[in-house]
N, C-alpha and C positions, 0 to 999 in steps of 0.2 A: 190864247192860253186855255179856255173853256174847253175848244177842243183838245188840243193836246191831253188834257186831263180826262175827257169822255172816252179819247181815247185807248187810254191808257186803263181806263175802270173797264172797256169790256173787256178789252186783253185779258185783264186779270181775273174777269168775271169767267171767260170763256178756260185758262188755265185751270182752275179753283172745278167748273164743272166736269171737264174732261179729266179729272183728278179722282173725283166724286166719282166717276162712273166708274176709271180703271178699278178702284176700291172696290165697289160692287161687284162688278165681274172676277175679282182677283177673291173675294169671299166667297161667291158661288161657287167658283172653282174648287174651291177647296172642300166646300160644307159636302157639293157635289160626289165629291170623289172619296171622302171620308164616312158618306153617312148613304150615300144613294141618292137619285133624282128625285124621289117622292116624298121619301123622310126629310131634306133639304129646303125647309120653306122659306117663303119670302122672309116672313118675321125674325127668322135665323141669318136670314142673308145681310138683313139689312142690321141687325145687330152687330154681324162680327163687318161688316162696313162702314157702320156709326153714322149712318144715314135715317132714314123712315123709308116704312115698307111702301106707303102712298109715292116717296119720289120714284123708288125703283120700277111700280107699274106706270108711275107717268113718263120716266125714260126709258122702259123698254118694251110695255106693254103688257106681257106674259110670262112666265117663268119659264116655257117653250122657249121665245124669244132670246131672253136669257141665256140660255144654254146655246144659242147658236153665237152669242156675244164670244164666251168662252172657247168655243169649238174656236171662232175667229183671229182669237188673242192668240192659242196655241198654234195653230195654222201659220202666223204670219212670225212670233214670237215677241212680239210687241203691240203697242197700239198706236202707233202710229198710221196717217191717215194713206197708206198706200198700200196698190194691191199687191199681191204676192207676184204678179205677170209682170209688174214694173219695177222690183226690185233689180239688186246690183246681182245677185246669182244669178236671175232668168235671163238678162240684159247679158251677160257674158255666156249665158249658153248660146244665145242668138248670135252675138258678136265671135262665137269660136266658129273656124271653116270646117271641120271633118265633124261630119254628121257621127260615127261612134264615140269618138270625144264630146259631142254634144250631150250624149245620150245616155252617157255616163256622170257627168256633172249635173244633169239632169235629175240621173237617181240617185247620187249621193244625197241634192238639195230636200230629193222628196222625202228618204231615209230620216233628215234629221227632223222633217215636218211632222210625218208618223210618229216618231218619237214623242215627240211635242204635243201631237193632236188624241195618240191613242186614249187616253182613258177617258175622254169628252164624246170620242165618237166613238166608240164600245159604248159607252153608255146611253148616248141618242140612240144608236141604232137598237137597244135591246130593251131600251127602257120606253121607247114605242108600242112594244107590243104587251104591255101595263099601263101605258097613258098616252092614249091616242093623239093629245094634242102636241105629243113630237114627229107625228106622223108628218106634217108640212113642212117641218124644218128636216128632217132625212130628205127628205123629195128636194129641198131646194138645196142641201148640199149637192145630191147629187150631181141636180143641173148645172150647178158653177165647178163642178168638174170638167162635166162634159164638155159644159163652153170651154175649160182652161184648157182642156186636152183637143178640142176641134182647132183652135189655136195652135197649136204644139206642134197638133201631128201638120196642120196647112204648112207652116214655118218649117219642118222635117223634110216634108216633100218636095217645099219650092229648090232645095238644096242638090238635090237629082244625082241624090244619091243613095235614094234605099232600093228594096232589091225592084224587077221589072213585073209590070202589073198590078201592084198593090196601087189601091184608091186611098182617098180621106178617111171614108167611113172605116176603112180595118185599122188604118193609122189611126185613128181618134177611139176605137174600140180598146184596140191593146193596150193604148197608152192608158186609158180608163179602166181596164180592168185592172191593173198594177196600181193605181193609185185608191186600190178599196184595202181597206185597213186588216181586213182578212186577213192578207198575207205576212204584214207585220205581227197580229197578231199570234197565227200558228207559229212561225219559223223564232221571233225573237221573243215575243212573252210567252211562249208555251213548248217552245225547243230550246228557246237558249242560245241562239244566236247572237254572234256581239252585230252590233249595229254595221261595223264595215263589212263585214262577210256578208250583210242583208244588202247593204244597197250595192256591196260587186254583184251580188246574184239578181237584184233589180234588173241590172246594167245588163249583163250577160242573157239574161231573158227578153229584156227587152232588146238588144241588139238581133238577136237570134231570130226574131219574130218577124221584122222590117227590114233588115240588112239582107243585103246580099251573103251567100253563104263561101 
């Protein structure tokens, strides 16, 4: 019976903090995007989270840190503990056979990620070069692109179907140069693109790049 009950206190211990933290990250986000990365303190964060600013540096460290919390929630669209490579979209781009079809389902998934992730990662990226200590967290977005897209583009190839000659390296380059928020930014926040006409043009660029013509 003891156990049963222990076990039940941490469940509920662990629910109760993974609560606590979505709240923090869900107010950064907000204080983030409403007020700027710098004007946005801890002290703010942790008020409209109704926490203390001490737990927020003892669960994330840094307010840098923080902001890649955020980058991470939008990214996935939830917080739940899995990565974006092993969700049910990327698992059906893999499980579909015609590599254009992949690659298309591919960038509609990435479309809505942009969507999701643009004002966090506009603001890492610009808000680095006022506060350096977003500088490691750009650098390690980066990396976990590159790793997704080295992934991506290996899985594309083994398919033996993109056009003849191309390697890893250009497959993992294209696929990673399309996944920088650039382009979401110019064409749908700053031309006016609706989202589907952005990610058919993903598709269609990225097709054009690795396919056979």
């Amino acid at each position: 019976m003891t156990e049963v009950k222990r076990s039940y206190d941490a469940s509920g211990r662990r629910a109760q903090a993974r609560a606590r933290r979505l709240a923090v990250v869900l107010a950064a986000r907000d204080l983030f995007e409403r007020d700027g990365y710098r004007p946005a303190t801890i002290a703010a964060i942790a008020a409209q989270a109704g926490v203390s600013a001490e737990s927020i540096y003892k669960g994330f460290g840094t307010k840098a840190a923080l902001a890649k919390a955020v980058f991470d929630l939008a990214l996935a669209g939830d917080d739940e503990p899995v990565p974006v490579a092993e969700r049910p979209s990327m698992q059906a781009v893999r499980d579909e056979p015609d590599v254009r079809r992949k690659i298309a389902m591919f960038a509609a998934g990435l479309a809505q990620r942009q969507a999701r992730s643009a004002p966090v990662q506009i603001l890492i990226r610009d808000g680095r070069h006022v506060d350096d200590s977003l500088d490691p967290i750009w650098d390690k977005m980066h990396d976990e692109g590159l790793t997704g897209m080295t992934a991506l583009g290996r899985h594309l190839l083994e398919t033996g179907q993109l056009r003849d000659g191309i390697d890893l390296s250009e497959v993992r380059d294209v696929l990673w140069n399309y996944l920088a928020i650039d382009h979401y930014e110019r064409l749908v926040l700053s031309q006016g693109w609706s989202l589907e006409r952005y990610a058919r043009w993903l598709g269609e660029a990225i097709t054009s790049a690795l396919c056979p013509s």
